[in-house]
C-alpha positions as MATLAB code, in Angstrom:
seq = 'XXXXXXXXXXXXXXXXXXXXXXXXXXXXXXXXXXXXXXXXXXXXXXXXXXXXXXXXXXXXXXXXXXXXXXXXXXXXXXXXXXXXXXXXXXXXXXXXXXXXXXXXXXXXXXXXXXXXXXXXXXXXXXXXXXXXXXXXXXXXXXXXXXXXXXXXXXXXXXXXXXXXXXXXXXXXXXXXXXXXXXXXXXXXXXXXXXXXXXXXXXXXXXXXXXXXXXXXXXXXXXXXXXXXXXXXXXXXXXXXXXXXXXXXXXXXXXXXXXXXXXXXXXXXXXXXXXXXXXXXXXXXXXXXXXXXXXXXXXXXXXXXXXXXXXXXXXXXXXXXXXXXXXXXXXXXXXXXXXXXXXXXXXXXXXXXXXXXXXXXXXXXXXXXXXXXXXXXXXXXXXXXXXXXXXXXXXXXXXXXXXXXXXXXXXXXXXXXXXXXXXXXXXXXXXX';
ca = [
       1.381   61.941   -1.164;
       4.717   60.025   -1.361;
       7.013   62.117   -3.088;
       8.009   59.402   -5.849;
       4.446   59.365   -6.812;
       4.186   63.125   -6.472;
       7.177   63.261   -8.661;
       5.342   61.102  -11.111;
       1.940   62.606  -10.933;
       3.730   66.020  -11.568;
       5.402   64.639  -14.982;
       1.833   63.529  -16.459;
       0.523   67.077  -15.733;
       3.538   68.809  -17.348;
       2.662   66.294  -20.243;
      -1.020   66.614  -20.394;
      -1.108   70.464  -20.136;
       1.946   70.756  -23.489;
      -0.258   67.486  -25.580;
      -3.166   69.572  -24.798;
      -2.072   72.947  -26.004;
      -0.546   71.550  -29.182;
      -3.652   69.973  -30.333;
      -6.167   72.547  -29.545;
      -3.930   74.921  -31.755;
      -3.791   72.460  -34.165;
      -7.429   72.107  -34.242;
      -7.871   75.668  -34.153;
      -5.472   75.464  -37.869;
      -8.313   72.720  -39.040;
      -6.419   69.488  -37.936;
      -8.328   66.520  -36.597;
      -7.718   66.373  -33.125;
      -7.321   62.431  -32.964;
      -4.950   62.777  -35.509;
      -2.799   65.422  -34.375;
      -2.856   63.667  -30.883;
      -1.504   60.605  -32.534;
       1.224   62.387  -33.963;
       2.611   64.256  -31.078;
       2.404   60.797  -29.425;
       4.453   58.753  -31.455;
       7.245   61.467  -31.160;
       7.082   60.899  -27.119;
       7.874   57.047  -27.112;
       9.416   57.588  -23.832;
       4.982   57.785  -22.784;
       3.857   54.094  -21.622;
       0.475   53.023  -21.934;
      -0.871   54.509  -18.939;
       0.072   58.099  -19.825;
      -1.098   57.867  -23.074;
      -4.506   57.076  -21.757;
      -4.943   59.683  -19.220;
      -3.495   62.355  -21.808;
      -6.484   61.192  -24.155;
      -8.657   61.228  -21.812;
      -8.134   64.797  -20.671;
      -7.412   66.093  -24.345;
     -10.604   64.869  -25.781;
     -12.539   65.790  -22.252;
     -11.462   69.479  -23.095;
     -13.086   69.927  -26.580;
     -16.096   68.022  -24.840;
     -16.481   70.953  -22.211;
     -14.893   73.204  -24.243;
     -18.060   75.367  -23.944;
     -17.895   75.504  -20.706;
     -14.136   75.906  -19.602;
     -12.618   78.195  -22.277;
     -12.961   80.576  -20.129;
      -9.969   79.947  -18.155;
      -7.791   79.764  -21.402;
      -6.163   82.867  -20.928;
      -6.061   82.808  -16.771;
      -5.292   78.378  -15.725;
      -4.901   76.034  -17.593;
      -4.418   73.527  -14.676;
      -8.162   74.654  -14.028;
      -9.006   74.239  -17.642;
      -7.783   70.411  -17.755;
      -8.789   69.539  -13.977;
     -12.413   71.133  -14.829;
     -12.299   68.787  -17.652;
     -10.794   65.903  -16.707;
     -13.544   65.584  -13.904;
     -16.791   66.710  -15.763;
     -15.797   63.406  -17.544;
     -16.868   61.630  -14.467;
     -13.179   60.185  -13.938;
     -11.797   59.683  -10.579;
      -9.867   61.909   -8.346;
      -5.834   60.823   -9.115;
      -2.338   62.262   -8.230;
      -2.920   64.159  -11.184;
      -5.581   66.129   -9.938;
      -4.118   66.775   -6.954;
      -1.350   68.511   -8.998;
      -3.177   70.642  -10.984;
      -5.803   71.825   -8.333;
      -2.899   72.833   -5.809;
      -1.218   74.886   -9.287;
      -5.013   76.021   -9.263;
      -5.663   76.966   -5.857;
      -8.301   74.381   -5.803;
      -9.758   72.085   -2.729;
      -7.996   68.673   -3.152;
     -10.570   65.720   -2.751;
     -10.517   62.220   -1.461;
      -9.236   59.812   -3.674;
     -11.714   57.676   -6.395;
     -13.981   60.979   -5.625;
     -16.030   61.513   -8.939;
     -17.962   65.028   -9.488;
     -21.391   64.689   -9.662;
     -23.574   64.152  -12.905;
     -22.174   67.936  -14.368;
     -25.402   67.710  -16.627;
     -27.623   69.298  -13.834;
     -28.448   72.904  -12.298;
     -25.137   74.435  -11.971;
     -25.910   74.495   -7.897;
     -25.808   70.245   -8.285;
     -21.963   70.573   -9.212;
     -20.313   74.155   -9.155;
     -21.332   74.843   -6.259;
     -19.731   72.274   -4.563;
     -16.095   72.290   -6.484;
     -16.786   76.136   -8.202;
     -18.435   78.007   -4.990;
     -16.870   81.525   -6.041;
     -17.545   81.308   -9.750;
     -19.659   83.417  -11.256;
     -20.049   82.363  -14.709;
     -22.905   80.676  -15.639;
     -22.730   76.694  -17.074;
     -25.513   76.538  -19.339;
     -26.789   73.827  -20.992;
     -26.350   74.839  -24.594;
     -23.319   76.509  -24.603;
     -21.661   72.570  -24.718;
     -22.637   72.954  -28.732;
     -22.066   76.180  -30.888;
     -25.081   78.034  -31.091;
     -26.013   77.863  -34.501;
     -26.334   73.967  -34.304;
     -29.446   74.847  -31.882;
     -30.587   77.061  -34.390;
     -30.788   74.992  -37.250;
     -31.876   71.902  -35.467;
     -35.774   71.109  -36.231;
     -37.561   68.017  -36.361;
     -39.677   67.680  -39.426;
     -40.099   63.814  -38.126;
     -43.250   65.009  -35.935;
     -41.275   63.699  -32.887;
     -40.520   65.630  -29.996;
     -36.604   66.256  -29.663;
     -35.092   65.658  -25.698;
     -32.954   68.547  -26.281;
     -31.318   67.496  -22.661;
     -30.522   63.637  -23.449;
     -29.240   64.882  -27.124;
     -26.555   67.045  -25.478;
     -25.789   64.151  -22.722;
     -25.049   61.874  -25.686;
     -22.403   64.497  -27.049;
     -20.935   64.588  -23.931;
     -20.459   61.175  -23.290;
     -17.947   58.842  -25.303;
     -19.721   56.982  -27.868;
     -19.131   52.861  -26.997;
     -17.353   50.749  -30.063;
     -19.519   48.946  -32.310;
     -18.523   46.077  -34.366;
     -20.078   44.281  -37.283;
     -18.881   40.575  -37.133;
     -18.557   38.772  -40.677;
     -17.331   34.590  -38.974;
     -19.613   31.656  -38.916;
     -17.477   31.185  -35.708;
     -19.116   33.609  -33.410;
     -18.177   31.546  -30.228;
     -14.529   31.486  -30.917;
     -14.988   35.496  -31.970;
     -16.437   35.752  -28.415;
     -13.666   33.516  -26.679;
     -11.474   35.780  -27.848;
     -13.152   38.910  -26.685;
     -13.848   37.151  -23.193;
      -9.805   36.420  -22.899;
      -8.998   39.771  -23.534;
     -10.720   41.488  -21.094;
     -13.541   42.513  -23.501;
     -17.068   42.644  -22.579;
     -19.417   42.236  -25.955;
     -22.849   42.276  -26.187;
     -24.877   41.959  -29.210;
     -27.680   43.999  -30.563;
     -30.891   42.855  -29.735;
     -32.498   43.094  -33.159;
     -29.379   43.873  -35.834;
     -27.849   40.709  -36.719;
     -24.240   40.850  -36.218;
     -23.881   44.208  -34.397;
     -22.011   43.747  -31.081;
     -21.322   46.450  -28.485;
     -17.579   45.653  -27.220;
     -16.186   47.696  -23.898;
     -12.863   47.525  -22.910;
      -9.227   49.202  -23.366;
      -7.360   46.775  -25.081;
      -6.492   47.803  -28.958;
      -8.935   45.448  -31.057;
      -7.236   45.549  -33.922;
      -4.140   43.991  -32.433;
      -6.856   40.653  -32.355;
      -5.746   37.711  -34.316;
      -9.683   37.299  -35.506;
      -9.280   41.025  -36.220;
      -6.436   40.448  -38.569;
      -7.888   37.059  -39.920;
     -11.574   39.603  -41.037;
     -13.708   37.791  -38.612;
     -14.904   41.444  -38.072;
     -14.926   45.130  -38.922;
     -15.173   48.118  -36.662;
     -18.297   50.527  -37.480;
     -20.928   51.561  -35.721;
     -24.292   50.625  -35.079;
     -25.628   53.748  -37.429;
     -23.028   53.233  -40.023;
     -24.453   49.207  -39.918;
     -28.028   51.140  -40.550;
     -27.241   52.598  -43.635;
     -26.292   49.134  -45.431;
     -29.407   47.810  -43.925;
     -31.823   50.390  -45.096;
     -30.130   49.912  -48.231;
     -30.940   46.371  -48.989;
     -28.886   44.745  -51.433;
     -29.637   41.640  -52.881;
     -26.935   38.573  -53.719;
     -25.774   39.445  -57.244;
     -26.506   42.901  -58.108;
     -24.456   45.682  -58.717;
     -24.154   48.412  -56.089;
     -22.364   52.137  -56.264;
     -20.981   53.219  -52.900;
     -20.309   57.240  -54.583;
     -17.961   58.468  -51.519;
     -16.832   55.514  -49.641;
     -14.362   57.050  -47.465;
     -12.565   54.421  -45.447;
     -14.751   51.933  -47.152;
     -16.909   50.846  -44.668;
     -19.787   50.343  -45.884;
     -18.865   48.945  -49.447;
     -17.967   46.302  -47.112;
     -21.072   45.613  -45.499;
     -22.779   45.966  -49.147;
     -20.368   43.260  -49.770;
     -21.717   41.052  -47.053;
     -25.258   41.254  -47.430;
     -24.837   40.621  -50.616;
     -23.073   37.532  -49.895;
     -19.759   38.365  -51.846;
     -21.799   37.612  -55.283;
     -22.542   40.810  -58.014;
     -20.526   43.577  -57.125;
     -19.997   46.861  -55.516;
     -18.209   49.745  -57.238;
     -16.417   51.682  -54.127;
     -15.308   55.153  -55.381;
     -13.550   57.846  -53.485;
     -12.339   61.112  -54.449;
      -9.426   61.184  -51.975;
      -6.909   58.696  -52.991;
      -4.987   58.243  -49.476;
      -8.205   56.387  -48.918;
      -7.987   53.918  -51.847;
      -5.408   51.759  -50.495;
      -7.415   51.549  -46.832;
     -10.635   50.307  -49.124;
      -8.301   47.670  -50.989;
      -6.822   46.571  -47.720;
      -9.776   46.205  -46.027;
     -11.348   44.209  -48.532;
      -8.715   41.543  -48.788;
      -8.362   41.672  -44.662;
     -12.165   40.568  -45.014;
     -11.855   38.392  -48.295;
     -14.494   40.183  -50.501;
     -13.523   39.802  -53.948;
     -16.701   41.570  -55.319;
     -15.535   45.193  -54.333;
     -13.942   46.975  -57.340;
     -11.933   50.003  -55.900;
     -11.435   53.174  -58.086;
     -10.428   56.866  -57.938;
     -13.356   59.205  -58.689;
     -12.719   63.016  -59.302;
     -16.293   63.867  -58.380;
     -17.372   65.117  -61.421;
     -17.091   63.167  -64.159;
     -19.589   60.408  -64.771;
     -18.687   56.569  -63.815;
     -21.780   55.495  -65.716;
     -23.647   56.321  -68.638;
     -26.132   53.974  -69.252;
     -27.736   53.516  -65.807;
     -26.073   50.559  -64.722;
     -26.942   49.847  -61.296;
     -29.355   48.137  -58.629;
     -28.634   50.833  -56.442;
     -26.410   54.023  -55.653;
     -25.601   54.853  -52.129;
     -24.169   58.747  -51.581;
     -23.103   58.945  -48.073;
     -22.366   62.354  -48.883;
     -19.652   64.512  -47.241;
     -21.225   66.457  -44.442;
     -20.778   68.507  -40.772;
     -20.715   65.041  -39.006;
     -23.011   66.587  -36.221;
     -23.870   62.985  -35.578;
     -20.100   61.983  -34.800;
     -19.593   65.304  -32.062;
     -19.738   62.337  -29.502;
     -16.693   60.488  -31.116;
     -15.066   63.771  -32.624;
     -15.683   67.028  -30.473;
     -13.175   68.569  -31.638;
     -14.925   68.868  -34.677;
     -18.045   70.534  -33.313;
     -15.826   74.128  -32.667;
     -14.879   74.429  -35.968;
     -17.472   74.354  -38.373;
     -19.981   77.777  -39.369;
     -23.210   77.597  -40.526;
     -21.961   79.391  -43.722;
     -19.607   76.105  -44.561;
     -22.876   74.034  -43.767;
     -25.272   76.134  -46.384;
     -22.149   75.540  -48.792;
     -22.150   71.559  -48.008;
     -25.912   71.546  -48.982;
     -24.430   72.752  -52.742;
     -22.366   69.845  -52.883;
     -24.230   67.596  -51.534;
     -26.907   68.132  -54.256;
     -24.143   68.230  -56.795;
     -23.025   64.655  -56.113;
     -27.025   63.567  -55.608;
     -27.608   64.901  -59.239;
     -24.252   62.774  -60.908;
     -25.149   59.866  -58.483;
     -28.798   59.081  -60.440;
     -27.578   58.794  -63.469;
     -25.711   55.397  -62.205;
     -29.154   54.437  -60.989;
     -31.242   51.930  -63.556;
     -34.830   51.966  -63.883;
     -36.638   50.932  -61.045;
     -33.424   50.821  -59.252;
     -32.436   52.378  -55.803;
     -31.188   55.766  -54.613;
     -29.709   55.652  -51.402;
     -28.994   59.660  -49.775;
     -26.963   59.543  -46.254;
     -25.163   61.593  -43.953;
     -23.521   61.582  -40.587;
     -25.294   64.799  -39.808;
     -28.723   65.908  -37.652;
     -29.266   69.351  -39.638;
     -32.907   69.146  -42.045;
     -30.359   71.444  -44.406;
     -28.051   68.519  -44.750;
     -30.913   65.722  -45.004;
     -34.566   66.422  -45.799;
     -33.751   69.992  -47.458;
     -31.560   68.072  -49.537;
     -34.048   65.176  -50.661;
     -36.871   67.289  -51.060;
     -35.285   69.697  -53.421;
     -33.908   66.642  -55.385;
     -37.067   65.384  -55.884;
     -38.858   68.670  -56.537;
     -36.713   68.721  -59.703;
     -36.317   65.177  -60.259;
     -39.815   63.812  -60.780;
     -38.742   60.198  -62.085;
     -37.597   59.291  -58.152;
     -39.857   58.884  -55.410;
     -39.450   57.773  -51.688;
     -39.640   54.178  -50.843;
     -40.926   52.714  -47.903;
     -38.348   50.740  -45.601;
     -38.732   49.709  -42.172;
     -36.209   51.580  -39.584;
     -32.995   49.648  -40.258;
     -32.567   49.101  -36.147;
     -35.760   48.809  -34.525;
     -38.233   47.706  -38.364;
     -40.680   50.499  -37.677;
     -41.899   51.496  -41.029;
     -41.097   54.956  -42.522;
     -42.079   56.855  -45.198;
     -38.642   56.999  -46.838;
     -36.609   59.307  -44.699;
     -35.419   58.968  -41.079;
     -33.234   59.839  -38.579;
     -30.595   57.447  -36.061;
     -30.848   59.520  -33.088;
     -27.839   59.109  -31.012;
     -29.224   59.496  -27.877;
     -31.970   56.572  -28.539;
     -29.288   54.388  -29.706;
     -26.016   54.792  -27.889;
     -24.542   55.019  -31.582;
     -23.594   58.007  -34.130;
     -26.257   59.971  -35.662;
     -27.059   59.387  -39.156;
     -29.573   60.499  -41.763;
     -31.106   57.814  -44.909;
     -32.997   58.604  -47.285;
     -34.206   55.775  -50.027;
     -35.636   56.782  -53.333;
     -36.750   54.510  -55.862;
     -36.085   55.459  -60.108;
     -39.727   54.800  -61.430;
];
């Protein structure tokens, strides 16, 4: 190795191994990890583009196989990140050179990837890991307790193996385009290195892979589209709306899907978007003007008292606050620090919100229950016992919102069937 680009290759270890540390204690104090990461990056302007990727690349690799390399914590942490770094299937670099030679690791050929990690540990260990002992099972990738409270009361048989693969692989971008200009939106994408392809049967969800920041796009700015995923883009879907009624989004969070409400619903009626945490207010507001829908109403809700007395609405959507086991793809970080003890207490407050949500809901109106998780606590445990002591709602047939299979009223967005989050819906109809 030339020693300019050994000199270079040894910086962006240095740098990877100190971004690295930081954020996994910061995680470990309850910080988001993409957040903290974005912090400590904005002090180190002197990092160009190309470090910046490779340190989030091996910073989010390591709380993806955090299961299986915290064991060298304490011992290497040139082992931890190279370990990670290359169960991501990303090629062999100067980097990696560095940190196996500070690991007394083999050094491979160049562009050599590890082989699909997800096997027997003889496929992959063996080869890089011949004189370790410990074992790499499967199921250690999640905390435990998510494999004990997963159950499928869908009468479908779980893939326990392709679940885990889609945790451990990045989850792609999804957009939801809102132009009558799609060929122009798609010139765009084209010109900026951007591969898109749109979803076979959910109007106006496209798939986009690439590196380039989208929402530097001038069509991004102008609201030609909105980032959310395919799962999110179920939820609005399942719920329906029709031009000119009035719509509750309870805890609309960035505001996401107020704004889809908004757009099936042509911009006519109106959508109430409430949020309890006001530093997301001012994202819902500017999101709605970036996309020109003048028929969201934006307000601070303290979760308790009600908005509505009378029954006012078409429909109520609680996408209620939750583990986000769906999002471990997109956030793994998040899957280390959550108990089963803080998921039994969610299930309390999810109900809570459930029981001031109805009485927005008119009669013969529409209940809409979601979450971002995979846990029958979180989702069917929730509707069932709502509707054990709420005898005036009743599930309502809907067709799956992504492939139109009917359902009975509840169902699940698998990640690992759609290359998306994993989200929960429940619909309920006030009799």
């Amino acid at each position: 190795m030339p020693q300019r680009t050994k000199s270079i290759a040894g910086r962006q270890a240095t740098v990877c191994l100190e971004i690295a540390q930081k954020v996994l204690e910061s995680s470990r104090n309850r910080q988001p990890a993409d957040k903290s990461l974005a912090g400590l990056l904005r002090q180190r302007k002197e990092q160009g583009a190309r470090d910046r990727r490779l340190i989030r690349q091996v910073v989010f690799a390591m709380f993806r196989w955090w299961g299986w390399i915290h064991q060298w914590e304490s011992s290497c942490w040139s082992k931890l990140l190279l370990i990670a770094y290359l169960l991501d299937r990303n090629p062999w670099n100067a980097v990696c050179d560095i940190w196996a030679e500070a690991s007394n690791l083999p050094k491979m050929p160049a562009d050599w990837m590890l082989p699909q990690p997800l096997q027997e540990k003889k496929n992959w260990a063996d080869q890089y890991l011949p004189e370790e002992k410990q074992s790499f099972q499967l199921t250690r990738l999640l905390p435990s307790f998510f494999w004990e409270a997963l159950a499928n009361p869908e009468n479908r048989e779980i893939d326990e193996k392709e679940l885990l693969s889609s945790f451990q692989n990045r989850t792609p971008l999804w957009i939801r385009t809102q132009t009558s200009d799609s060929p122009a939106l798609f010139s765009q994408f084209q010109k900026n290195n951007l591969q898109s392809f749109p979803h076979p049967k959910v109007l106006n969800a496209v798939e986009l892979h690439g590196t380039i920041n989208v929402h530097e796009l001038p069509l991004f700015k102008a609201g030609a589209f909105e980032i959310q995923d395919l799962a999110s883009q179920g939820i609005g879907l399942s719920c329906a709306p029709r031009s000119g009624e009035q719509w509750w989004d309870v805890c609309a969070g960035g505001g996401g899907k107020s704004l889809h409400l908004a757009a099936l619903m042509e911009g006519k009626g109106r959508v109430l978007s409430t949020e309890i945490r006001r530093s997301k207010i001012s994202e819902i507001q500017r999101r709605a003007k970036r996309g020109r829908w003048q028929n969201i109403l934006v307000k601070h809700w303290d979760g308790k008292a009600l908005v509505s007395q009378g029954g006012d609405f078409d429909g109520v959507l609680v996408d209620a606050p939750c583990s986000g086991t769906g999002t471990w793809s997109r956030n793994p970080d998040a899957r280390w620090k959550t108990s089963l003890a803080e998921i039994e207490a969610m299930t309390l407050q999810q109900r809570e919100i459930l029981e001031l949500a109805k009485t927005g809901v008119k009669r013969g109106g529409t209940l809409v229950y979601a979450t971002c998780s995979l846990l029958p606590m979180e989702n069917h445990g929730v509707v069932e016992g709502f509707l054990e002591d709420n005898r005036d709602f009743r599930l309502l047939e809907m067709p799956h919102p992504l492939t139109g299979e009917q359902s009975s009223g509840m169902l699940t967005i698998w990640p690992h069937y759609f290359n998306s989050d994993g989200v929960f819906i429940a619909k309920m109809k006030r009799r």
